[in-house]
Z-matrix of the N, CA and C atoms (Angstrom, degrees):
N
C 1 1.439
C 2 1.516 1 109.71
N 3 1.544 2 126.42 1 139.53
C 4 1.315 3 134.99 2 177.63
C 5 1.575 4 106.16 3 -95.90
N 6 1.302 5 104.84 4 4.22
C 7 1.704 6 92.68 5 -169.49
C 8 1.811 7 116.34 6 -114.57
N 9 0.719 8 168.56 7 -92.66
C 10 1.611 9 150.16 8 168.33
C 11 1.997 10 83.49 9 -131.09
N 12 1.598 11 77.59 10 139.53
C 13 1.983 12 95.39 11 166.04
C 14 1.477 13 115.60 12 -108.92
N 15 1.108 14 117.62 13 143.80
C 16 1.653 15 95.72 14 174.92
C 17 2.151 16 99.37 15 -137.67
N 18 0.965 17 98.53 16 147.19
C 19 1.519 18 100.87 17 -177.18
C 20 1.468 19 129.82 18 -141.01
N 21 1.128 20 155.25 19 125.65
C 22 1.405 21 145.95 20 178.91
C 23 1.478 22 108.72 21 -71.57
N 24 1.412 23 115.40 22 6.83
C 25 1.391 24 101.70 23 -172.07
C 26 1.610 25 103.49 24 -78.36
N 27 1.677 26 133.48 25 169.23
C 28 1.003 27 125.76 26 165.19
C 29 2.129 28 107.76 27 -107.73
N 30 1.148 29 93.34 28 17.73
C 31 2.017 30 88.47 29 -172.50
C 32 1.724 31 105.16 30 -93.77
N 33 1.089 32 116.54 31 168.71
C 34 1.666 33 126.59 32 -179.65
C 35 1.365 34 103.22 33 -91.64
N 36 1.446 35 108.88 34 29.74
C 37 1.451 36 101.22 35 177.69
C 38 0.998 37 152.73 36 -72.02
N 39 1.857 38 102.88 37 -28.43
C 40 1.621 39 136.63 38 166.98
C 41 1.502 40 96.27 39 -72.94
N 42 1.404 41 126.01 40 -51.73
C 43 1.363 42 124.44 41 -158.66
C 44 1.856 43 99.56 42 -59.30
N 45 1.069 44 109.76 43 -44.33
C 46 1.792 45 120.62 44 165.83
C 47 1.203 46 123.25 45 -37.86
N 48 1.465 47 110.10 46 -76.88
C 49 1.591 48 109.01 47 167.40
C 50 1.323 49 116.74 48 -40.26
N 51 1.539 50 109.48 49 -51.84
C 52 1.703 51 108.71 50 -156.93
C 53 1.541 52 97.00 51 -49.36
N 54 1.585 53 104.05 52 -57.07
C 55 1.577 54 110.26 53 178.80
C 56 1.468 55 122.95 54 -58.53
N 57 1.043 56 129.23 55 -36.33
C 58 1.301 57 113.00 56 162.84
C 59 1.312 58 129.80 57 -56.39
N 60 1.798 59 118.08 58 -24.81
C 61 1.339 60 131.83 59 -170.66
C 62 1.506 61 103.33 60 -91.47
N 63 1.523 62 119.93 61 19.80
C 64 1.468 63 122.80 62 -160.48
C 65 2.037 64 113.50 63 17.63
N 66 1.493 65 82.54 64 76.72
C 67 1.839 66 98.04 65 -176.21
C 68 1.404 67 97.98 66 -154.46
N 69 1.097 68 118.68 67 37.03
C 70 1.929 69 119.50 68 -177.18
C 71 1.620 70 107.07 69 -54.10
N 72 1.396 71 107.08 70 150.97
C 73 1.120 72 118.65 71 176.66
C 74 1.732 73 110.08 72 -80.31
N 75 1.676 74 102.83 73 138.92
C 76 1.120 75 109.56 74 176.40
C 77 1.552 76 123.91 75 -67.71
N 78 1.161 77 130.88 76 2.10
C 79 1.932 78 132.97 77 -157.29
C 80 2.078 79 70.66 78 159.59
N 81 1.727 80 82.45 79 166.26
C 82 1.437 81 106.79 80 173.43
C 83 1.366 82 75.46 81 -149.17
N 84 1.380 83 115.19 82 132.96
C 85 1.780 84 138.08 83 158.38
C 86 1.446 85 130.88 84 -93.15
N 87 0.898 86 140.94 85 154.82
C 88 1.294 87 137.73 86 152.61
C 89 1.587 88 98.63 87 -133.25
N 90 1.715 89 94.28 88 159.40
C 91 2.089 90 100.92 89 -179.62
C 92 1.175 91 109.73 90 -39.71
N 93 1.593 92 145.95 91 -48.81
C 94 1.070 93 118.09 92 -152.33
C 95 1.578 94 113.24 93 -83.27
N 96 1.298 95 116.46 94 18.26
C 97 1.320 96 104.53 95 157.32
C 98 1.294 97 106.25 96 -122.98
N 99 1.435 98 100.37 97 96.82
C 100 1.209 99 120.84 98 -170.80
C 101 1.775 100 107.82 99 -71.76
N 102 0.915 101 110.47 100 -44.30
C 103 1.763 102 100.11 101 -177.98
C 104 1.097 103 120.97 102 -72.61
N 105 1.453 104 115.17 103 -27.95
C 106 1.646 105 114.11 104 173.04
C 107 1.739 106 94.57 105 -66.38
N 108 0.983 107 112.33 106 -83.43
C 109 1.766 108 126.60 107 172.75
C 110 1.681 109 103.52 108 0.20
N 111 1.342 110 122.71 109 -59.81
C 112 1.605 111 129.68 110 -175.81
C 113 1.813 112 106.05 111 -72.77
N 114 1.892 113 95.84 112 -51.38
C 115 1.475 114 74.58 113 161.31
C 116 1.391 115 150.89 114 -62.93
N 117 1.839 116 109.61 115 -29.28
C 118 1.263 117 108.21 116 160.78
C 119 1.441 118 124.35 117 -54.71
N 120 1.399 119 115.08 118 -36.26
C 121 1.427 120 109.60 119 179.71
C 122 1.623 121 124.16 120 -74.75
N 123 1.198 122 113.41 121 -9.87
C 124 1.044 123 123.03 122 168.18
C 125 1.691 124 145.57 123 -67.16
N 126 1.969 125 85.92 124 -50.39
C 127 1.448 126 98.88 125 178.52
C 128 1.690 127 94.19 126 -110.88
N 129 1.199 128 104.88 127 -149.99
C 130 1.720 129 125.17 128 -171.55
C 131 1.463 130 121.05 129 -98.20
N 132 1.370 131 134.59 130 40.24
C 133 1.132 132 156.81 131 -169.61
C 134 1.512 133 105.95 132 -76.99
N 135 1.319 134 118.58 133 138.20
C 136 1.684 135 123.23 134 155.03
C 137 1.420 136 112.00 135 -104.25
N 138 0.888 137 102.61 136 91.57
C 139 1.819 138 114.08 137 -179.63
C 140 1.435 139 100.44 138 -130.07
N 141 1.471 140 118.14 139 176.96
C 142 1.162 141 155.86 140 150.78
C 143 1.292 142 134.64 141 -114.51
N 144 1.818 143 101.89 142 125.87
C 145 1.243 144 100.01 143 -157.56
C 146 1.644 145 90.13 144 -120.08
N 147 1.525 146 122.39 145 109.10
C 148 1.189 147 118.89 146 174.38
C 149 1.976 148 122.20 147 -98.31
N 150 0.992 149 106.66 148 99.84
C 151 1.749 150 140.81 149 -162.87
C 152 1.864 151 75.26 150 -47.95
N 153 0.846 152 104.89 151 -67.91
C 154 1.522 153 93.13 152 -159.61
C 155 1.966 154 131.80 153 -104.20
N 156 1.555 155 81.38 154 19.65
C 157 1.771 156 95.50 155 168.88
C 158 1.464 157 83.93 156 102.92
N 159 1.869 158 85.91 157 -162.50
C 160 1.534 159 125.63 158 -156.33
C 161 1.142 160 109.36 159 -128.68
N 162 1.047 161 117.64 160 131.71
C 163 1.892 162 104.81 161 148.84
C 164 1.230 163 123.88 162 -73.09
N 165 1.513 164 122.63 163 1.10
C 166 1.704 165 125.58 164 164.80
C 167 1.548 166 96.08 165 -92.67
N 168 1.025 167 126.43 166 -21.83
C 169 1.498 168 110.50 167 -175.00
C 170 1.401 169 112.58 168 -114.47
N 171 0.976 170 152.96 169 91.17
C 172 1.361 171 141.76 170 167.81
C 173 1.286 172 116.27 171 -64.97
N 174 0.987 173 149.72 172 -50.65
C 175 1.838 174 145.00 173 143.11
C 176 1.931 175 101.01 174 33.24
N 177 1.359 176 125.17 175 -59.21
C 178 1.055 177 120.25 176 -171.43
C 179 1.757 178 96.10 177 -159.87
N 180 1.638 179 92.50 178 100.98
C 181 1.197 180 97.56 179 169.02
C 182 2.013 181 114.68 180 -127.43
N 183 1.260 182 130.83 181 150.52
C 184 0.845 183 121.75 182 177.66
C 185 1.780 184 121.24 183 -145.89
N 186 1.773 185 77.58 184 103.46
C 187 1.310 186 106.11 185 -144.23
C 188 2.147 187 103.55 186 -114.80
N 189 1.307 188 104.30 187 -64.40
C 190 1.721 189 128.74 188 -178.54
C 191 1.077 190 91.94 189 -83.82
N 192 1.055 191 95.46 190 156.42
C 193 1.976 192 119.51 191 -179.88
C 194 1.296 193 108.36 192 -69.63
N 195 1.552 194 136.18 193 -21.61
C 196 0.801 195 138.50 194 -169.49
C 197 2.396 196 100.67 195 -76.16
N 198 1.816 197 92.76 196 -53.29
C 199 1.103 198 102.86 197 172.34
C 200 1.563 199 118.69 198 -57.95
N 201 1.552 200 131.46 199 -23.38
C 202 0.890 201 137.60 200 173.79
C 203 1.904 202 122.30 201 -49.23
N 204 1.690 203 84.93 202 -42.00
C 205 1.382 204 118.77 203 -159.14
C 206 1.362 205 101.77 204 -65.37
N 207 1.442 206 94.24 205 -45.89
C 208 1.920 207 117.25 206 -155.15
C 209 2.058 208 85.20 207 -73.60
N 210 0.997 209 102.88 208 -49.25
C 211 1.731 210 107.76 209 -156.83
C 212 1.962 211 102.22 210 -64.08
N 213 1.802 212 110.30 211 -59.39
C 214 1.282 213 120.22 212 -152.51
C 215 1.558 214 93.39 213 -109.49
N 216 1.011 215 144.35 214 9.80
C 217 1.720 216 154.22 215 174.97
C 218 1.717 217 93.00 216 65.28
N 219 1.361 218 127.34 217 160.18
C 220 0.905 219 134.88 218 157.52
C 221 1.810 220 110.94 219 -122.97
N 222 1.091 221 112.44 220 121.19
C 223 1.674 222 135.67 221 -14.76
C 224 1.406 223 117.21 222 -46.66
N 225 1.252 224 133.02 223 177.95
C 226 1.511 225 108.20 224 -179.19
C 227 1.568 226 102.09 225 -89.73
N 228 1.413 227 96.32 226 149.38
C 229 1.615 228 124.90 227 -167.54
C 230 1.458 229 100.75 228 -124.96
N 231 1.604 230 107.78 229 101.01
C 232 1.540 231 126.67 230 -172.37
C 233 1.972 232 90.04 231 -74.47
N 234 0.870 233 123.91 232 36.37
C 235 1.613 234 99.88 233 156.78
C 236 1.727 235 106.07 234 -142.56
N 237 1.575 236 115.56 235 21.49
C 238 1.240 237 114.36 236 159.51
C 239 1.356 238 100.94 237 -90.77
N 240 1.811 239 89.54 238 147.49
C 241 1.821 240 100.74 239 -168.34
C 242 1.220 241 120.86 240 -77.24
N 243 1.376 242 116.64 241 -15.79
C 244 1.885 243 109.56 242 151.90
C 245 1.472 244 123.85 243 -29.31
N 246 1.857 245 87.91 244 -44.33
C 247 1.728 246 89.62 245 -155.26
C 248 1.441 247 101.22 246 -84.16
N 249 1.784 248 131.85 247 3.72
C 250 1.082 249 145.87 248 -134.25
C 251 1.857 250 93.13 249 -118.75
N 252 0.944 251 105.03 250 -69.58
C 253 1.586 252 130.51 251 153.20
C 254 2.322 253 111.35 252 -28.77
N 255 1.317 254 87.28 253 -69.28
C 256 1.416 255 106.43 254 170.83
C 257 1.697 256 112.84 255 -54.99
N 258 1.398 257 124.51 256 -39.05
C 259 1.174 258 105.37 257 -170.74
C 260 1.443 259 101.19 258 -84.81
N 261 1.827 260 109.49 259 -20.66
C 262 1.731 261 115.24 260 -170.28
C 263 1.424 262 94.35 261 -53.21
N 264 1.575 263 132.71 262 -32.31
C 265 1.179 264 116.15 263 -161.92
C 266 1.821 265 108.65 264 -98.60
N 267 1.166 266 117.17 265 -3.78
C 268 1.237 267 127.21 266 178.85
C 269 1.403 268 96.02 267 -87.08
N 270 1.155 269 146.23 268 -46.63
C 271 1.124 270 138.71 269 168.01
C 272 1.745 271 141.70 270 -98.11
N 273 1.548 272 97.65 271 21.71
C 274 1.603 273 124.51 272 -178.03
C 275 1.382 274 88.30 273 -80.29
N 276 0.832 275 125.24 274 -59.11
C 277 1.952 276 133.56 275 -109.39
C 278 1.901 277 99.47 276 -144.56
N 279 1.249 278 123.37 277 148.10
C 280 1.481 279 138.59 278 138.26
C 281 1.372 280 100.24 279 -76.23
N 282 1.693 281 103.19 280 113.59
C 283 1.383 282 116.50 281 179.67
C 284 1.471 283 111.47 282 -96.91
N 285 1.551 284 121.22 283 136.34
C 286 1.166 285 125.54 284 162.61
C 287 1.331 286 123.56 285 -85.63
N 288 1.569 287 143.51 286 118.64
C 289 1.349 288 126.34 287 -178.10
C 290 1.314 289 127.65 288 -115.90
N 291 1.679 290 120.23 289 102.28
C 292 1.138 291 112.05 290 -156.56
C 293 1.475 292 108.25 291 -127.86
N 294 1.396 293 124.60 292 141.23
C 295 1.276 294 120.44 293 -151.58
C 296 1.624 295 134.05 294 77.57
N 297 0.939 296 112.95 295 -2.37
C 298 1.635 297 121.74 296 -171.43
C 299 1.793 298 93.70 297 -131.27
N 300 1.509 299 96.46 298 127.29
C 301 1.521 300 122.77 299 156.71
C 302 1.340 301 155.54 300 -34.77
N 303 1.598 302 84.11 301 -26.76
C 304 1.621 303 124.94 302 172.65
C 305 1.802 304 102.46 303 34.30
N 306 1.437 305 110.83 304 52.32
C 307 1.594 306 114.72 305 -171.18
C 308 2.122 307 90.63 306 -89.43
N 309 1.271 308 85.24 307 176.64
C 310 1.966 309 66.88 308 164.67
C 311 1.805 310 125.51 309 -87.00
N 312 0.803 311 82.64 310 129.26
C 313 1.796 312 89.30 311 176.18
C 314 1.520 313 88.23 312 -139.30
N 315 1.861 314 104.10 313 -161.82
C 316 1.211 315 120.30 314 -165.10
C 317 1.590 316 115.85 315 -76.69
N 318 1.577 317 119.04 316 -17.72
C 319 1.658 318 126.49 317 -174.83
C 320 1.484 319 100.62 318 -71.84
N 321 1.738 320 100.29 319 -60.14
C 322 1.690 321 109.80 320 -172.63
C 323 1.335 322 96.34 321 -50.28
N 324 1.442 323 143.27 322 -68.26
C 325 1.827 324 148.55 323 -166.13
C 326 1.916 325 90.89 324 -40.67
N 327 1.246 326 119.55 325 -47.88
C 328 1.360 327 107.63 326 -172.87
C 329 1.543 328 116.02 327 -92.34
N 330 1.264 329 111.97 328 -25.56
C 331 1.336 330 90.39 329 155.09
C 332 1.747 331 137.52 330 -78.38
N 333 1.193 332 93.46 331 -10.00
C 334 1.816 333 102.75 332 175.18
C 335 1.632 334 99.72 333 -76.49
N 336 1.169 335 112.20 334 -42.24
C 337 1.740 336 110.60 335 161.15
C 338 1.358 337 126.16 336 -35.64
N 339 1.304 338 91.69 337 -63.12
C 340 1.703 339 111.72 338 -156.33
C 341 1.733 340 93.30 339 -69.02
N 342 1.534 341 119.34 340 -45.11
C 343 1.431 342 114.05 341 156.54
C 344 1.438 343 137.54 342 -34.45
N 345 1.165 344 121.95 343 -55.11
C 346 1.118 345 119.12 344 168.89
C 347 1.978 346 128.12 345 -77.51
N 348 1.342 347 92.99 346 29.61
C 349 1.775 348 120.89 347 168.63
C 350 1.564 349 116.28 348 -109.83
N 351 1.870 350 96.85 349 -44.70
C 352 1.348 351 119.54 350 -160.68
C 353 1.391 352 100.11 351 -120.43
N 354 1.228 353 134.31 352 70.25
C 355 1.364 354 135.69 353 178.12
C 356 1.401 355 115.92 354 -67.24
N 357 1.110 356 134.84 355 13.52
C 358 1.628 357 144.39 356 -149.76
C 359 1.416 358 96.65 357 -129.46
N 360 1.689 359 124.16 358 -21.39
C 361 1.698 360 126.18 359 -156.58
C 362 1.396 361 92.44 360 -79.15
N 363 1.346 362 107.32 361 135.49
C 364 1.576 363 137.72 362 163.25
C 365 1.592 364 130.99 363 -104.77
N 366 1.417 365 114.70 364 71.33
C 367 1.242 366 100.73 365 -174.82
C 368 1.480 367 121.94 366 -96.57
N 369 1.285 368 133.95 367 178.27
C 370 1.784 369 135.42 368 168.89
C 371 1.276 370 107.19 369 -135.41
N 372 1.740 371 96.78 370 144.75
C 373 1.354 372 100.65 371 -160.99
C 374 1.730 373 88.33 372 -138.59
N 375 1.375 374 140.27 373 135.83
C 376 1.655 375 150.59 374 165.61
C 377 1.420 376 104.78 375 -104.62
N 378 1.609 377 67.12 376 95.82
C 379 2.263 378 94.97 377 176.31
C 380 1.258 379 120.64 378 -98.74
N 381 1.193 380 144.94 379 134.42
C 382 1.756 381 133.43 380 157.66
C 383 1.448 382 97.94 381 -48.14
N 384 1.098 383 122.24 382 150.61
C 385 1.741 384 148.17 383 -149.16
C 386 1.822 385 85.47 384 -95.50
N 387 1.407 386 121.22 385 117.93
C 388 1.415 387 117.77 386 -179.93
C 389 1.758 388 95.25 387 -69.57
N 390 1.262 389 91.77 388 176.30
C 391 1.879 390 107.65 389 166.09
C 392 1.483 391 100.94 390 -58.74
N 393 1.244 392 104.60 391 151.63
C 394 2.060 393 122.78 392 166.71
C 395 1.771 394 97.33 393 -47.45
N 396 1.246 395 133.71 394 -55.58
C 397 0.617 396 120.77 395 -146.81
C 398 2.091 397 104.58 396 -92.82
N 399 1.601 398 114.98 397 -6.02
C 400 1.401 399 97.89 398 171.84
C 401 1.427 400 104.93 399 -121.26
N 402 1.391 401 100.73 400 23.77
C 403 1.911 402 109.21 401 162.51
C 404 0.922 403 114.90 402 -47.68
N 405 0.922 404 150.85 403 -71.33
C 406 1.459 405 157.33 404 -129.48
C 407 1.505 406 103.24 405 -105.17
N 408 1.291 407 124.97 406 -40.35
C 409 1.878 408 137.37 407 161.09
C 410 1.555 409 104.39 408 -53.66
N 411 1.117 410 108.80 409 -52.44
C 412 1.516 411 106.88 410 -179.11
C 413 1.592 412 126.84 411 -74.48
N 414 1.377 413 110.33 412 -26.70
C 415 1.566 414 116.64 413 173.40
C 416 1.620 415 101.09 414 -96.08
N 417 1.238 416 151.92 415 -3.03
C 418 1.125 417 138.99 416 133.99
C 419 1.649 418 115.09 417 -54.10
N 420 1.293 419 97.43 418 -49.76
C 421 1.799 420 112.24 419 -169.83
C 422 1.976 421 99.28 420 -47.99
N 423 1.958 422 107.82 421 -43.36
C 424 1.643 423 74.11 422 -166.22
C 425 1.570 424 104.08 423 -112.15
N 426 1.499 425 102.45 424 20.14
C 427 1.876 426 112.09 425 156.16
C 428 1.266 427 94.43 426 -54.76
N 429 1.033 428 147.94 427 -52.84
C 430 1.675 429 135.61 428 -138.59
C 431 1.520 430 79.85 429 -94.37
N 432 0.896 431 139.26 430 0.19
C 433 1.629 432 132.12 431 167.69
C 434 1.624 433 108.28 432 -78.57
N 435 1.164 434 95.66 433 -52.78
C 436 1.782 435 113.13 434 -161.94
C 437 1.647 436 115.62 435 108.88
N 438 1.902 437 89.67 436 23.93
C 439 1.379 438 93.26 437 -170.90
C 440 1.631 439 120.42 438 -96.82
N 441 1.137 440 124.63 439 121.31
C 442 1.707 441 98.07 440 -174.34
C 443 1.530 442 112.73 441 -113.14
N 444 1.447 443 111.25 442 107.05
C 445 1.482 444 98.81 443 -165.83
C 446 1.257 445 128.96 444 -78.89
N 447 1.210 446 120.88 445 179.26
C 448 1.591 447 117.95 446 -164.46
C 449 1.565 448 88.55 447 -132.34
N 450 1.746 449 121.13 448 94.92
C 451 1.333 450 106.55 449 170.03
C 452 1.256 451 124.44 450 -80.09
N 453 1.442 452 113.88 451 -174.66
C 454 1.709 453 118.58 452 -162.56
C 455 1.509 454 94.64 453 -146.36
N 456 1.185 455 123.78 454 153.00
C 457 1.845 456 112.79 455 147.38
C 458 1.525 457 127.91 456 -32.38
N 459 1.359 458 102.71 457 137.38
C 460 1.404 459 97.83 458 161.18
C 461 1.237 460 120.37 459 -55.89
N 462 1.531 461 120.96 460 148.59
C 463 1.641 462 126.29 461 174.48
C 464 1.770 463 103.23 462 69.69
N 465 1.035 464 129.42 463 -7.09
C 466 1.414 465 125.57 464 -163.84
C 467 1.323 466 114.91 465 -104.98
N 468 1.628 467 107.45 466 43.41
C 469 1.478 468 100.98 467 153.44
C 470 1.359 469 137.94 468 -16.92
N 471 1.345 470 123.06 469 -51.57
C 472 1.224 471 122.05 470 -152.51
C 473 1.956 472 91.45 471 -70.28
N 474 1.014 473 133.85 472 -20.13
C 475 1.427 474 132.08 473 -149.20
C 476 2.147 475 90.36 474 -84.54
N 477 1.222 476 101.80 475 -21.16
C 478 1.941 477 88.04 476 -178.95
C 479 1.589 478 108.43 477 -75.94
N 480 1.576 479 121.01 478 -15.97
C 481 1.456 480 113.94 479 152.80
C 482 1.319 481 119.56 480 -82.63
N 483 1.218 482 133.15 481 -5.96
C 484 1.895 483 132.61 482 162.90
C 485 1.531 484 84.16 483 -94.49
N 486 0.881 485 148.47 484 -33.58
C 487 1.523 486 125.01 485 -171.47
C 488 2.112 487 108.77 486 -82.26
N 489 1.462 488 85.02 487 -38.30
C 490 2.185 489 75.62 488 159.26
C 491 0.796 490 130.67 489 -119.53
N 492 1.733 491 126.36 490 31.65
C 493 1.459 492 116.61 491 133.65
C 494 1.556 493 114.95 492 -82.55
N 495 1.671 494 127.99 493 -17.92
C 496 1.177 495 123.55 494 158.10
C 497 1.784 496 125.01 495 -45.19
N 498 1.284 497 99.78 496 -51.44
C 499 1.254 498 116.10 497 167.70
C 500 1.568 499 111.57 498 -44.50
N 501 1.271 500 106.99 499 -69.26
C 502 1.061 501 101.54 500 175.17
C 503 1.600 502 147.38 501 -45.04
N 504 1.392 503 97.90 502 -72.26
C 505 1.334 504 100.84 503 150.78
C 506 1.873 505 132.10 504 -45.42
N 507 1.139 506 111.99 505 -3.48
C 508 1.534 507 108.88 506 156.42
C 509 1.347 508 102.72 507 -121.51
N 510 1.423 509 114.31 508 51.33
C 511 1.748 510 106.03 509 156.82
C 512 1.016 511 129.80 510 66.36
N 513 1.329 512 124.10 511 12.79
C 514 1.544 513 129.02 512 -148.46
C 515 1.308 514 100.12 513 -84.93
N 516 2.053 515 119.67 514 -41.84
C 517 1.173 516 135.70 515 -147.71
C 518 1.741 517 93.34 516 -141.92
């Protein structure tokens, strides 16, 4: 992708690929630079925006429950500027979500929020295909996100690289 990534992971792992794929990221962010952060989400930037730090940086990582606490409030408290930052990117961008579970934790709780503000948000998410029988529980479950998933076979990783070079090749990205 040429257009901003953002991830909770803390590893140099994206920064790797990108570079190996000669597609390096322009800046790597974290929230507290909040104005670059809004500006990336704004205009057409290839950056990285890592939600929950670095393992080169410890400065702001959010990692221990304690860090959890400090970042997303416990309970979460929509006027800490994590969550301020966090919704800029829930509502910058058509998000792609790949690799993540999207079970409930604290992102899904704020994006089911941030939905019922922004009824218009369109996101995509590349899920393993639940059972017949919690299909229909589960694609309601990440509507209330604004999420619309794109399932795959179970176990069938390999299909989210045939699913974005499809993408690709029709221009999507």
């Amino acid at each position: 992708f040429q257009d901003t990534v953002i991830t909770t992971n803390f590893d140099c792992a994206l920064e790797l690929a990108y570079k190996q794929s000669k597609c390096e990221f322009e800046k790597v962010l974290f929230p507290c630079f909040e104005e670059q952060v809004v500006k990336t989400m704004t205009g057409n930037r290839h950056n990285l925006i890592k939600l929950h730090g670095d393992t080169s940086e410890n400065s702001f990582l959010v990692f221990t429950k304690e860090q959890y606490s400090k970042a997303y409030g416990d309970p979460i408290d929509n006027n800490k500027p994590f969550l301020q930052i966090l919704k800029k990117c829930i509502t910058g961008k058509t998000l792609l979500f790949i690799g993540c579970s999207l079970n409930t934790d604290r992102i899904t709780l704020i994006m089911e929020n941030v939905l019922k503000n922004n009824a218009n948000i369109t996101h995509f998410a590349f899920l393993e295909e639940p059972s017949k029988k919690q299909y229909a529980n589960r694609t309601i479950e990440l509507s209330k996100m604004g999420i619309l998933p794109i399932y795959f076979p179970r176990k069938q990783f390999e299909c989210i690289n045939m699913l974005l070079e499809d993408i690709e090749k029709k221009n999507f990205i």
